[in-house]
C-alpha positions as CSV (number, residue, x, y, z in Angstrom):
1,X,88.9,20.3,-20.8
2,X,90.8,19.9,-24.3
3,X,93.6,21.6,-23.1
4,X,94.1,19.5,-20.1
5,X,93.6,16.6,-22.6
6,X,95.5,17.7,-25.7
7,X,98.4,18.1,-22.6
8,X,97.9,14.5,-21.6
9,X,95.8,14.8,-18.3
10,X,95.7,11.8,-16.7
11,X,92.3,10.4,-16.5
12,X,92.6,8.0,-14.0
13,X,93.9,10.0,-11.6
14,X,92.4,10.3,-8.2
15,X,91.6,13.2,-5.7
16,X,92.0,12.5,-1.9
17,X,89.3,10.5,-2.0
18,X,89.5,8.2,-4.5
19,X,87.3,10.1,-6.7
20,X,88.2,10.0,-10.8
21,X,87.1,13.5,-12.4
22,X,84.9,11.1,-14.3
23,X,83.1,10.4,-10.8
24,X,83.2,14.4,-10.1
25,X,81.2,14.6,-13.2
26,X,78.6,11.8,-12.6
27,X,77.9,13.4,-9.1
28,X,77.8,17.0,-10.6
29,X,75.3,16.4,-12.7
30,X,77.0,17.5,-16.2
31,X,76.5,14.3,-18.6
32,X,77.9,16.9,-21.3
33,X,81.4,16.4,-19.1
34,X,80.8,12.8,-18.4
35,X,80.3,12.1,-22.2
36,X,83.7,14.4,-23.2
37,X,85.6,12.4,-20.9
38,X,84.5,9.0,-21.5
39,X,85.3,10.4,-25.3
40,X,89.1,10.7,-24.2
41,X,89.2,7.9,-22.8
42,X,88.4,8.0,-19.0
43,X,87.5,4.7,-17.5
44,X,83.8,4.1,-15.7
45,X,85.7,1.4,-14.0
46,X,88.7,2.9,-11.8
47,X,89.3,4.4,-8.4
48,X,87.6,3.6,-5.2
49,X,84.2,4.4,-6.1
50,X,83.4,3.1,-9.3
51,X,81.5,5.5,-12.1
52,X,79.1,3.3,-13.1
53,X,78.0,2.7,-9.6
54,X,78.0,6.1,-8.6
55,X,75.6,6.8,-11.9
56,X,73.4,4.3,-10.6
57,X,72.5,5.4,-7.6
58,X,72.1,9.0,-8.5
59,X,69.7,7.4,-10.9
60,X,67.3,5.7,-8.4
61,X,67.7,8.8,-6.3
62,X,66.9,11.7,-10.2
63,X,63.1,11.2,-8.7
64,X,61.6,13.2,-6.0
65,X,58.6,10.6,-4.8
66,X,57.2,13.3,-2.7
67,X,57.2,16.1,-5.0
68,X,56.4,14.1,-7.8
69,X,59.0,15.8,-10.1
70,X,62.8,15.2,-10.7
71,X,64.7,16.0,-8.4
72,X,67.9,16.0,-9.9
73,X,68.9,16.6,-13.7
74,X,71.3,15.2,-16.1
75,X,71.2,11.9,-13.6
76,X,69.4,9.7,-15.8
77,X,71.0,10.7,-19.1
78,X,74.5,10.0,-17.6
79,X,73.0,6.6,-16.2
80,X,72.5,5.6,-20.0
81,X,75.8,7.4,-20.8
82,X,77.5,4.8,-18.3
83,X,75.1,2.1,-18.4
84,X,73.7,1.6,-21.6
């Protein structure tokens, strides 16, 4: 990642479906990834589906109501991350 920033990757960019790395990030789960980027500089507020939004709803959905454990990892932390 610090090459691609130290060469001036642009953050805001989008993949085919509107999707900011930063988004990537949120929905794989790595709040260590979320955190370097918002650190350069990404934006939890661009592209067609909005970080912050994303990290939301993966938040509602970190808890596994039937198996009474989480369900999915790093969701919550990169809520706070994103949302305070």
């Amino acid at each position: 990642m610090a090459v691609l920033f130290d060469a001036g990757a642009d953050l805001a960019a989008v993949n085919v479906y509107g999707a900011t790395s930063l988004v990537a990030a949120v929905y794989g789960a790595n709040p260590d990834v979320v955190q370097r980027l918002l650190a350069a500089g990404a934006d939890p507020d661009v592209g067609n589906e909005i970080a912050r939004e994303a990290a939301t709803g993966m938040a509602e959905a970190d808890w596994d109501e039937d198996a009474c454990e989480p369900k999915k990892p790093g969701y919550a932390e990169i809520n706070a991350l994103l949302n305070g």
